[in-house]
C-alpha positions, 0 to 999 in steps of 0.5 A, spaced: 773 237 929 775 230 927 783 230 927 784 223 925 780 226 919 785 233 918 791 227 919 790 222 914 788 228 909 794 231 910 799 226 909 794 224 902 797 231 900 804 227 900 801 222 894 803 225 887 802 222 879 804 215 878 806 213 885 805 206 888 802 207 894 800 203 900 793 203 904 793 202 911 787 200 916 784 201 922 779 208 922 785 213 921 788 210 914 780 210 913 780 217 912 787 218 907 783 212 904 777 217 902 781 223 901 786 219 895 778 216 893 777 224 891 782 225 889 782 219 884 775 221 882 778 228 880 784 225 876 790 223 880 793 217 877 796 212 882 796 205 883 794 201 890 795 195 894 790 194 901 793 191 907 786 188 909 781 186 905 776 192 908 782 196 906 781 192 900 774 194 899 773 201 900 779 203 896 776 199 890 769 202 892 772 209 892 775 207 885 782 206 887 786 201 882 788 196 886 794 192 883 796 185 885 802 184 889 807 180 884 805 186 878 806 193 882 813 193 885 817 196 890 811 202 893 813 210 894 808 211 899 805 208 905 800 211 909 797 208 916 794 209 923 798 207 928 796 206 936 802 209 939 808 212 937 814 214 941 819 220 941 825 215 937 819 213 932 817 207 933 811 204 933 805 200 936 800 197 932 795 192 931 790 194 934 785 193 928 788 186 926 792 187 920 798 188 924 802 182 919 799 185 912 801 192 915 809 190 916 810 187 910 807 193 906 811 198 910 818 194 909 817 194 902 815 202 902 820 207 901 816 212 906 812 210 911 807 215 914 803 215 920 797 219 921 794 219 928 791 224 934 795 227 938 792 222 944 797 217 940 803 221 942 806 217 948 814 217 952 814 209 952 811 204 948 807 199 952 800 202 955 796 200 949 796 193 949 802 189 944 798 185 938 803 179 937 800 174 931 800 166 933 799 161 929 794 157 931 797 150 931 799 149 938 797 155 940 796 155 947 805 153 947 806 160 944 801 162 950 805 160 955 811 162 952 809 169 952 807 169 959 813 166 962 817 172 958 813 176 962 808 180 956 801 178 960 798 175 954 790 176 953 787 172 948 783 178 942 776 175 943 770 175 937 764 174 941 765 168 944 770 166 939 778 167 939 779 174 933 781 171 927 785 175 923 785 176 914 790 171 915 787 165 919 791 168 924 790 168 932 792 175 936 795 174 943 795 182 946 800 182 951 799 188 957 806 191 959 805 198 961 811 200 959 816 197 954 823 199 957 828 195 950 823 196 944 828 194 939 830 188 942 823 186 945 821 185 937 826 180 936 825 176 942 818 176 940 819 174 932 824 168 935 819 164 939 816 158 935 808 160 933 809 167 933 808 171 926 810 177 928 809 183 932 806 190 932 812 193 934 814 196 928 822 199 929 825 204 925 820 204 919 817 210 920 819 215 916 813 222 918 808 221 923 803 226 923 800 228 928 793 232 929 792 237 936 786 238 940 786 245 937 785 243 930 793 244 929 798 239 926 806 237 929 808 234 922 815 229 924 821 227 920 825 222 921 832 223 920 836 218 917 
């Protein structure tokens, strides 16, 4: 039983005629990104933007239209993973890479929806390790700064090279454990001069869902 499979193709059944709608990455958004294929291949009309280029390339495989940026507007609907996800809806992501792509597509979403095992599930934020996105100019100062916020930074690695992400970008995974003022952490992260962002994603998650051991689904609402 695969329920990152039975989560991402329950939220797929969120998508209707005409919509705009985001793809997500990472190997949940995987699978809504099949289903909505299926579904296009069986006549559903929608358009599409990715937020990575895998994305990218598997949605076209699939025959999904994918729509330029500065052509598609405002989306109705993004679907994506997440790594964690805490009782206030708030969000780990970035393990994948795509952290800054995924941020900018779910700002401009009216409704964001998170597909995930239940394993992603958590009380706190902060076991799974905080992507921040640094530019690579002076790098190793970002480094520092992060360090002396006490977020024990780790450069990701690619083999023997430091990751790079879609956007030429580095990652720094910080291991906190336990993340006491998301909120105000995510702030503090995006002030630093060479930080692109961060994969706490605040008060942007609309439904999680989420997908059990025993094949069941908790299906979350965020109330407004």
């Amino acid at each position: 039983m695969n329920l990152k499979q039975i989560a991402a193709e329950r939220a797929a059944e969120y998508i209707q005629d005409g919509m705009k709608v985001g793809l997500g990455t990472g190997s949940t958004a995987y699978y809504a990104i099949c289903k909505l294929g299926e579904r296009v291949r069986d006549g559903l009309q929608i358009q599409a933007v990715a937020t990575s280029e895998a994305s990218d390339k598997l949605a076209r495989e699939w025959g999904i239209p994918i729509i330029p940026f500065d052509q598609i507007g405002r989306l109705d609907i993004t679907i994506d993973g997440a790594d964690e996800v805490d009782p206030n809806f708030n969000l780990i992501k970035g393990g994948g890479g795509a952290l800054l792509r995924e941020k900018i597509v779910a700002a401009n979403s009216d409704q964001l929806i998170i597909v995930a095992d239940g394993s992603k599930a958590v009380d706190k934020l902060g076991r799974f390790p905080l992507p921040v996105e640094v530019v690579p100019f002076a790098s190793e100062w970002t480094f520092k700064a992060l360090e002396s916020m006490g977020c024990f930074p780790e450069w990701r690695m690619n083999g023997d090279e430091r990751y790079l992400t879609d956007n030429g970008n580095l990652i720094a995974d910080c291991r906190m454990e336990a993340i006491e003022q998301a909120p105000e952490l995510n702030i503090k992260l995006n002030m630093l001069p060479g930080v692109v962002d961060n994969g706490l994603f605040i008060n942007m998650a609309n439904i999680v869902i989420l997908a059990k051991e025993d094949g069941s689904i908790d299906e979350l609402h965020r109330s407004n």
